[in-house]
DODOLO-339311 format. One record per residue (C-alpha): residue in one letter; x negated, y, z negated; residue number from 1. Coordinates in Angstrom, 1 decimal, decimal comma, always signed. Example, Ala and Ser with C-alpha at 12.3 -4.5 7.8 and 13.67 -1.06 7.14 Angstrom:
<atoms>
A / -12,3 / -4,5 / -7,8 / 1;
S / -13,7 / -1,1 / -7,1 / 2;
</atoms>
This chain:
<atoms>
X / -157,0 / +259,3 / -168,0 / 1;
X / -156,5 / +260,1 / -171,7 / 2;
X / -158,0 / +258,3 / -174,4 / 3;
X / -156,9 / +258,0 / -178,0 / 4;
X / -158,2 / +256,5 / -181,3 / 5;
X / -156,1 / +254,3 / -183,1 / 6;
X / -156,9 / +253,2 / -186,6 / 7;
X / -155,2 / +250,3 / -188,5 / 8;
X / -155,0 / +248,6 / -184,7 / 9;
X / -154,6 / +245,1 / -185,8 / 10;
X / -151,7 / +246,2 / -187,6 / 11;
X / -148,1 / +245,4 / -186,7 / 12;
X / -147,7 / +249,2 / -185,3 / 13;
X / -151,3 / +249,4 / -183,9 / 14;
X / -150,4 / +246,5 / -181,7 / 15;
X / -147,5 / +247,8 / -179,9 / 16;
X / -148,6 / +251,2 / -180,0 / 17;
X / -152,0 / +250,0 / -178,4 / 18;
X / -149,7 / +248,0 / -175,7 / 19;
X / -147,0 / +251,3 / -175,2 / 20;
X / -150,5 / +253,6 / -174,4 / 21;
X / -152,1 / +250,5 / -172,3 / 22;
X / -149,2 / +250,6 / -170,3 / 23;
X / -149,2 / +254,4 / -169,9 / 24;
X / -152,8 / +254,3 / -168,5 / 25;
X / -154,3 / +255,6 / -171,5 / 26;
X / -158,0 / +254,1 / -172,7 / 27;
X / -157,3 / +252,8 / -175,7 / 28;
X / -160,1 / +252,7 / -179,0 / 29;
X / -159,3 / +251,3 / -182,2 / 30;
X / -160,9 / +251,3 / -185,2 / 31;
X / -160,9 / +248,2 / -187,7 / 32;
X / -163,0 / +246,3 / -190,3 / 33;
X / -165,9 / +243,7 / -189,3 / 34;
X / -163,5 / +240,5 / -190,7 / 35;
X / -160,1 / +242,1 / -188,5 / 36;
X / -162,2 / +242,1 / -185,4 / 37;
X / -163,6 / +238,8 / -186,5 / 38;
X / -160,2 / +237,6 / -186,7 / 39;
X / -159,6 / +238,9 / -183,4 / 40;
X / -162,1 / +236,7 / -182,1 / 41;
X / -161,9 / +233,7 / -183,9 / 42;
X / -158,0 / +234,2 / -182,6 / 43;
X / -157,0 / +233,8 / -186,5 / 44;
X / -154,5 / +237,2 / -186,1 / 45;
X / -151,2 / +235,2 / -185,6 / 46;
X / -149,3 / +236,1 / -182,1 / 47;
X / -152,1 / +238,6 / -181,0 / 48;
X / -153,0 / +238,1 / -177,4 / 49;
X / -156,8 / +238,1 / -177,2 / 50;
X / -156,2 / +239,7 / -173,6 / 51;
X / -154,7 / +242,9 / -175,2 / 52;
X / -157,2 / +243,8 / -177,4 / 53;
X / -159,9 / +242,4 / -174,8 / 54;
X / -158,5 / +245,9 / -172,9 / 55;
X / -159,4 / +248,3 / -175,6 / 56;
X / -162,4 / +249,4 / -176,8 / 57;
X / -162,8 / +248,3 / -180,4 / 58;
X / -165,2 / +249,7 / -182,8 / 59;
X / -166,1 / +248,2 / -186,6 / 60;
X / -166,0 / +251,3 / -188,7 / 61;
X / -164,2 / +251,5 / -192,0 / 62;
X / -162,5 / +254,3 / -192,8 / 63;
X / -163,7 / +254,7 / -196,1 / 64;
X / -167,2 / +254,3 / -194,5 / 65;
X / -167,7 / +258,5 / -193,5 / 66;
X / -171,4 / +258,4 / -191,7 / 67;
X / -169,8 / +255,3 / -189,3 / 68;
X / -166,6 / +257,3 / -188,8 / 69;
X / -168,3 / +260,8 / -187,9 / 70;
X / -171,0 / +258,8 / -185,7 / 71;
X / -168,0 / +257,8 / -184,0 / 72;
X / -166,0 / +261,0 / -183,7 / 73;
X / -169,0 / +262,8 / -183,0 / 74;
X / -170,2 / +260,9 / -180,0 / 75;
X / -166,5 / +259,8 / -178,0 / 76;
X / -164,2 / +262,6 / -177,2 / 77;
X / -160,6 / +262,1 / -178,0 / 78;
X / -157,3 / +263,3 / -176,8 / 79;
X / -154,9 / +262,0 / -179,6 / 80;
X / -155,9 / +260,1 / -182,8 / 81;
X / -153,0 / +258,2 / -184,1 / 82;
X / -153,8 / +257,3 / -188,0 / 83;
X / -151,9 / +254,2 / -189,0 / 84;
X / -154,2 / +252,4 / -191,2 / 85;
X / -153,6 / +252,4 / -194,6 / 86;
X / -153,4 / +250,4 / -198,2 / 87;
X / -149,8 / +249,6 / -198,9 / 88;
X / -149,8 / +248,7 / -202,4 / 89;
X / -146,4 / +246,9 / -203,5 / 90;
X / -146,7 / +246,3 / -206,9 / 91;
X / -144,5 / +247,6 / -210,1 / 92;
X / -146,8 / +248,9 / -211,9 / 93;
X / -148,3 / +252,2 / -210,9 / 94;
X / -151,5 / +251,9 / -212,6 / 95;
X / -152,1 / +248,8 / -210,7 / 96;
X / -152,4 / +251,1 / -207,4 / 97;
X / -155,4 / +252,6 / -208,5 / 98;
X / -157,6 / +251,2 / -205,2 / 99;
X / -153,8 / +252,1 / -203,0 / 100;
X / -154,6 / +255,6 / -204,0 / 101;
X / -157,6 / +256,1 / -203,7 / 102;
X / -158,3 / +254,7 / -200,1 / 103;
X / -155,3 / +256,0 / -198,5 / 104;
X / -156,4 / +259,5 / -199,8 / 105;
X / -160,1 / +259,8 / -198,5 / 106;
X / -159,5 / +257,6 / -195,1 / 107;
X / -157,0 / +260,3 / -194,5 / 108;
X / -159,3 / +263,6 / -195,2 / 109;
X / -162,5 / +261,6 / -193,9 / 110;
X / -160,9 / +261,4 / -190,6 / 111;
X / -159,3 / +264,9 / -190,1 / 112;
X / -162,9 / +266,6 / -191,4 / 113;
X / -164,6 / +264,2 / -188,6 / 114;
X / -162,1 / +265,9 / -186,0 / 115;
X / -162,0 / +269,2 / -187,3 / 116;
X / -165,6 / +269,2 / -187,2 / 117;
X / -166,3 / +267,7 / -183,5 / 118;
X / -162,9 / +267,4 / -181,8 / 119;
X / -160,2 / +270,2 / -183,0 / 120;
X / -158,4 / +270,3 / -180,0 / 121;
X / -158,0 / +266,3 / -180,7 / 122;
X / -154,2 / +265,5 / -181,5 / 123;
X / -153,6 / +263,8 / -184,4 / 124;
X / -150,3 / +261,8 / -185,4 / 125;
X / -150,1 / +260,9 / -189,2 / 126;
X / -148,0 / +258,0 / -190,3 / 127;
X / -145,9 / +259,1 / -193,0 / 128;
X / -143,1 / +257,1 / -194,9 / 129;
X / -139,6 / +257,1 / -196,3 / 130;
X / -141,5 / +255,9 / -199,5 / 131;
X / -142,5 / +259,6 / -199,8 / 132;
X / -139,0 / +260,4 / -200,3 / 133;
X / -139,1 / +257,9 / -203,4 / 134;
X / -135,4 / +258,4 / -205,3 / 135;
X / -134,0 / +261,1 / -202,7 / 136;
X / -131,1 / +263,5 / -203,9 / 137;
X / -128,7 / +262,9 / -201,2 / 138;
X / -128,0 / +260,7 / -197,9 / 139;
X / -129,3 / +260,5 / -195,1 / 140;
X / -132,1 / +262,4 / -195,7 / 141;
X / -133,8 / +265,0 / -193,2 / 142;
X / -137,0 / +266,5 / -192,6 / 143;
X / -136,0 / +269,1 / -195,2 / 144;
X / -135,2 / +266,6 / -198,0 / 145;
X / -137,5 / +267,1 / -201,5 / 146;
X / -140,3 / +264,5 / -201,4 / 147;
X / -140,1 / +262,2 / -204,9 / 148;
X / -142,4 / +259,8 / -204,3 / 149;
X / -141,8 / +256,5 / -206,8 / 150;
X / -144,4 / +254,1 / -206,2 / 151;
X / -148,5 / +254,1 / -205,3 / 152;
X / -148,3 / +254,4 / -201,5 / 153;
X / -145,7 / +257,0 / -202,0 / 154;
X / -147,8 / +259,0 / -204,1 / 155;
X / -150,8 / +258,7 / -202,0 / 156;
X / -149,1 / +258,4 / -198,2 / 157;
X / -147,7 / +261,7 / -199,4 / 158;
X / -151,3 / +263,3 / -200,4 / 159;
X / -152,2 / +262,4 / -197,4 / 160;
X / -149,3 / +264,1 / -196,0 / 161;
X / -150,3 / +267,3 / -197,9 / 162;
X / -153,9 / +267,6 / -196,8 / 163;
X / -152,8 / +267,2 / -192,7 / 164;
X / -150,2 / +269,7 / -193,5 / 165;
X / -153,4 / +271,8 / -195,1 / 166;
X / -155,2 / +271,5 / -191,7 / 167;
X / -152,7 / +272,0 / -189,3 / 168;
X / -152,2 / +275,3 / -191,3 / 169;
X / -155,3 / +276,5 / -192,3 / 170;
X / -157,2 / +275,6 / -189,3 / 171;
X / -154,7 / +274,9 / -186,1 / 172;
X / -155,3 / +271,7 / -185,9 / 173;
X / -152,5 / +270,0 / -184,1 / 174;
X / -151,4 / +267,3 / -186,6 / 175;
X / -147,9 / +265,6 / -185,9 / 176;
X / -146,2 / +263,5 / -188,5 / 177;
X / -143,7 / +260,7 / -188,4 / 178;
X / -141,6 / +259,8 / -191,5 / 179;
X / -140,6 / +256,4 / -191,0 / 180;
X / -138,4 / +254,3 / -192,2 / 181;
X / -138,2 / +250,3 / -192,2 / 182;
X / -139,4 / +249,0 / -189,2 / 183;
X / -139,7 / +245,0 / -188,3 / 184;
X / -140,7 / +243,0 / -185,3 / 185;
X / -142,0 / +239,6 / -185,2 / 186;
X / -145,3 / +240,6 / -185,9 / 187;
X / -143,9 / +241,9 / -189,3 / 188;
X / -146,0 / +240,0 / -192,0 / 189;
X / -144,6 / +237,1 / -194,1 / 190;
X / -144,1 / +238,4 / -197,2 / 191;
X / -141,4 / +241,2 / -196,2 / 192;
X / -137,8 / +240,1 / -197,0 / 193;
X / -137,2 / +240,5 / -193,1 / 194;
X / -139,6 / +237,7 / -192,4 / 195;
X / -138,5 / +235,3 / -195,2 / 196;
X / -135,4 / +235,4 / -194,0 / 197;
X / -136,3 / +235,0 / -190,0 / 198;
X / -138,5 / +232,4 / -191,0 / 199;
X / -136,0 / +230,4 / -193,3 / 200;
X / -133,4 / +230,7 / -190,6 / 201;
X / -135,8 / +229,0 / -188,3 / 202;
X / -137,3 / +226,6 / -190,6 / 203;
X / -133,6 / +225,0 / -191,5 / 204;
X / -132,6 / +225,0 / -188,0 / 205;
X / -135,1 / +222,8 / -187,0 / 206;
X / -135,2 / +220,6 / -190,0 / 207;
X / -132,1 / +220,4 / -190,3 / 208;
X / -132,0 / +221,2 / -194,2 / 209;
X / -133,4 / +223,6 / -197,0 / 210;
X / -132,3 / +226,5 / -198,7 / 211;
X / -133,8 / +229,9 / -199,1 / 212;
X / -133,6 / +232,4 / -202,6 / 213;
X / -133,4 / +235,9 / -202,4 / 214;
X / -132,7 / +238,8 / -204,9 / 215;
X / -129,6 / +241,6 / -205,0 / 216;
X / -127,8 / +240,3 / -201,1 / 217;
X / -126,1 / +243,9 / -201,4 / 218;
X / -129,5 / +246,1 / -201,4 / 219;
X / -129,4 / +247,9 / -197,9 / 220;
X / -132,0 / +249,2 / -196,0 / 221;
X / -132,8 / +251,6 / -192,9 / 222;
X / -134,1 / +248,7 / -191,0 / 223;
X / -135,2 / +250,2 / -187,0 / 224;
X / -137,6 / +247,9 / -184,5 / 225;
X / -141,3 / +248,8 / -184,6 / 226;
X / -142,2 / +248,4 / -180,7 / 227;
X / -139,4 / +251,7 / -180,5 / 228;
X / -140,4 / +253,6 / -183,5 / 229;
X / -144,4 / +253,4 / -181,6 / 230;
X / -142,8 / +255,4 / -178,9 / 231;
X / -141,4 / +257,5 / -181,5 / 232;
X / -145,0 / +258,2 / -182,2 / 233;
X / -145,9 / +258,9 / -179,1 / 234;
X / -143,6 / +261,4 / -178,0 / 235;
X / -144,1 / +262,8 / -181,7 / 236;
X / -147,5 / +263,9 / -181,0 / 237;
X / -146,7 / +265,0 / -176,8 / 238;
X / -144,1 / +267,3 / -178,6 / 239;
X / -145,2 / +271,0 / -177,8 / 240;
X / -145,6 / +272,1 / -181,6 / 241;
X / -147,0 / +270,2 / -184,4 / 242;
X / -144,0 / +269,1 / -186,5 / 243;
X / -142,9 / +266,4 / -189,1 / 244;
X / -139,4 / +264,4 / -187,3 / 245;
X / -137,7 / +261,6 / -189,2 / 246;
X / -137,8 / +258,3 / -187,7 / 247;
X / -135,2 / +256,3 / -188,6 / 248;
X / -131,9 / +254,2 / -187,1 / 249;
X / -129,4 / +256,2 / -189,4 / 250;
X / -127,8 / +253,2 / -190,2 / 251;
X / -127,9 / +250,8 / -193,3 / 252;
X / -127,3 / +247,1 / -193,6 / 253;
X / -127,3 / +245,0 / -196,3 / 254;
X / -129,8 / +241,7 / -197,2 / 255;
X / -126,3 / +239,3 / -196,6 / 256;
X / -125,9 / +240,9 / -193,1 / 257;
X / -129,6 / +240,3 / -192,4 / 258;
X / -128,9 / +236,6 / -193,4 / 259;
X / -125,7 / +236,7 / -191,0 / 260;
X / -127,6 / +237,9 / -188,5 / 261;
X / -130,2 / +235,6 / -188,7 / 262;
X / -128,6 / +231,9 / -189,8 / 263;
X / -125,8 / +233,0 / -186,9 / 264;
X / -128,3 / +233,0 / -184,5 / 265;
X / -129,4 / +229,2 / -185,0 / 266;
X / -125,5 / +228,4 / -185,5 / 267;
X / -125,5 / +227,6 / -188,9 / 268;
X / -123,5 / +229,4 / -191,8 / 269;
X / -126,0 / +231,7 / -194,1 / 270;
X / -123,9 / +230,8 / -197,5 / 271;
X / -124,8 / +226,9 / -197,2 / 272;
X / -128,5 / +227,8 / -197,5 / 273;
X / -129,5 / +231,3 / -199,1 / 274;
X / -129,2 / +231,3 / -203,2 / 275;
X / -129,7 / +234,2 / -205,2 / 276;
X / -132,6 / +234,2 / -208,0 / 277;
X / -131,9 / +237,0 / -210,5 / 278;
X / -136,3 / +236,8 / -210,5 / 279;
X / -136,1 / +238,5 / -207,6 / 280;
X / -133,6 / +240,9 / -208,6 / 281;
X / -135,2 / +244,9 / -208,3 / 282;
X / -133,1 / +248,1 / -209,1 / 283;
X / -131,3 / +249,8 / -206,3 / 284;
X / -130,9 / +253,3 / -206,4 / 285;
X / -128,0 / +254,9 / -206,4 / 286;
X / -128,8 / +257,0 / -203,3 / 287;
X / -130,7 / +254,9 / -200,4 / 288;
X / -133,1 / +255,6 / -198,4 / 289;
X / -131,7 / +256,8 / -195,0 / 290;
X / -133,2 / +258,9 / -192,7 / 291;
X / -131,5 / +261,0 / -190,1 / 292;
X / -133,1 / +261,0 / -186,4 / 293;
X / -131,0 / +264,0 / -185,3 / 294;
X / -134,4 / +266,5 / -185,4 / 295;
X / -136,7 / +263,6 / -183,3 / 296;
X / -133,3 / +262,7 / -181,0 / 297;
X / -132,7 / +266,7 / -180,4 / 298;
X / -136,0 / +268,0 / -179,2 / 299;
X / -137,9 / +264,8 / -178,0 / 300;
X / -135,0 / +262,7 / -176,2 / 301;
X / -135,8 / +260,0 / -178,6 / 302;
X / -133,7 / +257,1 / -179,4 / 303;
X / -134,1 / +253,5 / -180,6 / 304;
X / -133,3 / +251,0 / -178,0 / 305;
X / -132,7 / +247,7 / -180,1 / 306;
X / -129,9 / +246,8 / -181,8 / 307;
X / -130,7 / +246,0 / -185,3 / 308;
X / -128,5 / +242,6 / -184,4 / 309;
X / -130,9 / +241,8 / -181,2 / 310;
X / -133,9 / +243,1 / -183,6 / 311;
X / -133,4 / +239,9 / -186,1 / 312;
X / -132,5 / +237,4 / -182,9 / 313;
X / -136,0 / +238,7 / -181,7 / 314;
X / -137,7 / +237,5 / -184,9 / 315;
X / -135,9 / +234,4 / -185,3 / 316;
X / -136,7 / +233,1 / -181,7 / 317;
X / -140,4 / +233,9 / -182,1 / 318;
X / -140,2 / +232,1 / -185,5 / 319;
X / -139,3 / +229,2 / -184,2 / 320;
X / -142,1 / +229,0 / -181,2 / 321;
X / -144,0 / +229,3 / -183,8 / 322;
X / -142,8 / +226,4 / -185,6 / 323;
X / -142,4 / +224,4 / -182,2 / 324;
X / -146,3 / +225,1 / -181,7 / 325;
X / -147,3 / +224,9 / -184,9 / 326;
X / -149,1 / +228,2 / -184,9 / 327;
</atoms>
């Protein structure tokens, strides 16, 4: 039976990863902080079945908290380590990402000097992001693309980037890397334009009334499903080399066909209830952010299975249990 380490578990991609290896047969550890496990157990982590994570084997060590994290590597042997956890800053101002920075930087060496030290044969996958591209030169972009990183978890996701490149190279360390892009599920949190929308949709439905504002309805996005991208993942770091592989749906869509999507769904007309609030407007690039899965398709047989259409219908039905429940 293999066993990997998963940090940032209680996140939306260390849930379905940590279900995807469960139902492999892997033993499953993750890492998290004393108040996520707390949550865990108090059953405060929204949609989390206690009966998933009551199958893994979770330990309360901060990353940023290096004796906890080496006792840890140092005394449970691991076959892959997939690093998920990190700080994702969203602000406009890049000096307010100082603490962004900083953390997603040292979690990052901290963990690959625990492995190199005590497990080197340990596989690790490092979650990279389209954000590392930043303002790209061209569309879609590849594994090959320059990296011009725009905002604080840019910056530092692609330090981090950087220093596993550093030990894969300098000591053979296998260290995988997926770039994604977008990826949303109904565990997505609430403040992500996906879930305002998913949630409005429901919301209206069932009351019948209410309206929703947005920014620019023509930005478009990468958007992929994140219970296929953790399988991504997977096969990323069961590859025979230790490579980077774009993972990505290839295709854009735009906010006003996210709010077709959605409203449709619940059989009412997106225009009578989404307004457009120039507060929320941001700049769009001329070039978007689009990745091309033709390296990851090509040598690992990966695809994405969802639709990004059956995607936003998954969102909006669990939406509106939740509202039904009043969870």
């Amino acid at each position: 039976m293999k066993r990997a380490l998963i940090t940032g578990i209680t996140g939306q991609d260390g849930f379905y990863l940590a279900e995807h290896l469960l139902g492999l047969g892997y033993e499953v550890h993750g890492l998290a902080r004393q108040t996520g496990l707390e949550h865990i157990k108090s059953n405060l982590l929204q949609d989390v079945p206690p009966e998933l994570y009551e199958r893994c084997h979770l330990h309360a060590v901060s990353l940023d908290n290096f004796p906890g994290l080496y006792r840890l590597i140092s005394s449970t042997p691991f076959d892959e380590c997939y690093h998920l956890a990190a700080s994702s800053f969203v602000g406009d101002r890049l000096a307010d990402g100082y603490q962004t920075i900083q953390n997603n930087i040292a979690s990052t060496h901290y963990l690959l000097a625990a492995l190199s030290e005590f497990q080197p044969k340990c596989r690790l996958y490092f979650a990279g992001t389209s954000e590392m591209f930043g303002r790209p030169r061209h569309a879609p972009q590849t594994e090959d693309t320059p990296f011009m990183p725009r905002s604080a978890y840019g910056i530092s996701k692609l330090a981090g980037y950087h220093i596993v490149r550093n030990y894969r190279e300098s000591y053979g360390m296998f260290c995988g890397v997926g770039i994604l892009y977008n990826h949303e599920s109904p565990r997505r949190r609430p403040e992500f334009v996906t879930r305002k929308i998913t949630m409005a949709a429901a919301r209206i439905s069932l009351e019948g009334r209410g309206t929703l504002e947005l920014g620019n309805l023509e930005a478009r996005r990468d958007w992929g499903y994140a219970p296929d991208y953790v399988r991504a993942m997977h096969a990323i770091l069961n590859h025979h080399t230790a490579e980077d592989f774009v993972v990505a749906s290839g295709v854009l869509h735009s906010v006003a066909e996210l709010c077709e999507a959605a409203f449709s769904h619940v059989g009412l007309d997106w225009h009578d209830h989404v307004r457009t609030n120039p507060a929320f407007y941001r700049k769009e690039d001329e070039i978007p952010l689009q990745g091309c899965r033709a390296k990851i398709e090509r040598e690992t047989g990966w695809q994405p299975a969802t639709s990004f259409d059956e995607m936003i219908r998954k969102m909006v039905d669990a939406d509106l249990a939740r509202l039904r429940t009043g969870r």
